[in-house]
C-alpha positions as CSV (number, residue, x, y, z in Angstrom):
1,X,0.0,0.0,0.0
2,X,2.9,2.6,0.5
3,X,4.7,1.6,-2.3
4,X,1.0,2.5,-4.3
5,X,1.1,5.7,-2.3
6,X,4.3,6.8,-3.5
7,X,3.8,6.1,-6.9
8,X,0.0,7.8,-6.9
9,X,1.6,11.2,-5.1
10,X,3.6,12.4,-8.1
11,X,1.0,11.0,-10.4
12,X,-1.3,13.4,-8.5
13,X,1.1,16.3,-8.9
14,X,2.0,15.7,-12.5
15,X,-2.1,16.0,-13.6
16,X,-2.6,19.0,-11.3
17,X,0.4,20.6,-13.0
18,X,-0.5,19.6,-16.7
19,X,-4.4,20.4,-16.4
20,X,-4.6,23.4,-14.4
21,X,-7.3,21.2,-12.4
22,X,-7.4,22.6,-8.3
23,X,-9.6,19.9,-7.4
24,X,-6.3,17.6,-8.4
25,X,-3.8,19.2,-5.6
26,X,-6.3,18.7,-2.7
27,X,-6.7,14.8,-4.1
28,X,-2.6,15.2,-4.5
29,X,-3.0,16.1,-0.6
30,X,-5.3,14.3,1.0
31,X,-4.2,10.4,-0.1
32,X,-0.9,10.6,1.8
33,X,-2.1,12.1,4.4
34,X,-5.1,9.8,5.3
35,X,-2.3,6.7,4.2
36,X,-0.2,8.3,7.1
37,X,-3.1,8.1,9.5
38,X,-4.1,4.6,8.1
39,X,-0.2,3.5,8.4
40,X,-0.3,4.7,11.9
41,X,-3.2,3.2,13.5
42,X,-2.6,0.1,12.1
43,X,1.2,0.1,14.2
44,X,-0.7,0.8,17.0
45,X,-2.8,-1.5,17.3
């Protein structure tokens, strides 16, 4: 699942910067950060 994560970021990124598309940067934001929060409540359990 990270590894998907790292390789959808830039993916993200590089259609937010080609289509001039805002809605694409808060998508480009929001994955990783609700992987992160994912990532760490599953180590703490």
């Amino acid at each position: 699942m990270l590894l998907a994560q790292i390789g959808l970021f830039p993916n993200l990124w590089h259609q937010h910067l080609v289509s001039k598309v805002p809605d694409v940067l808060v998508d480009a934001i929001i994955v990783p950060v609700l992987t992160a929060l994912l990532l760490i409540g599953y180590l703490n359990v």
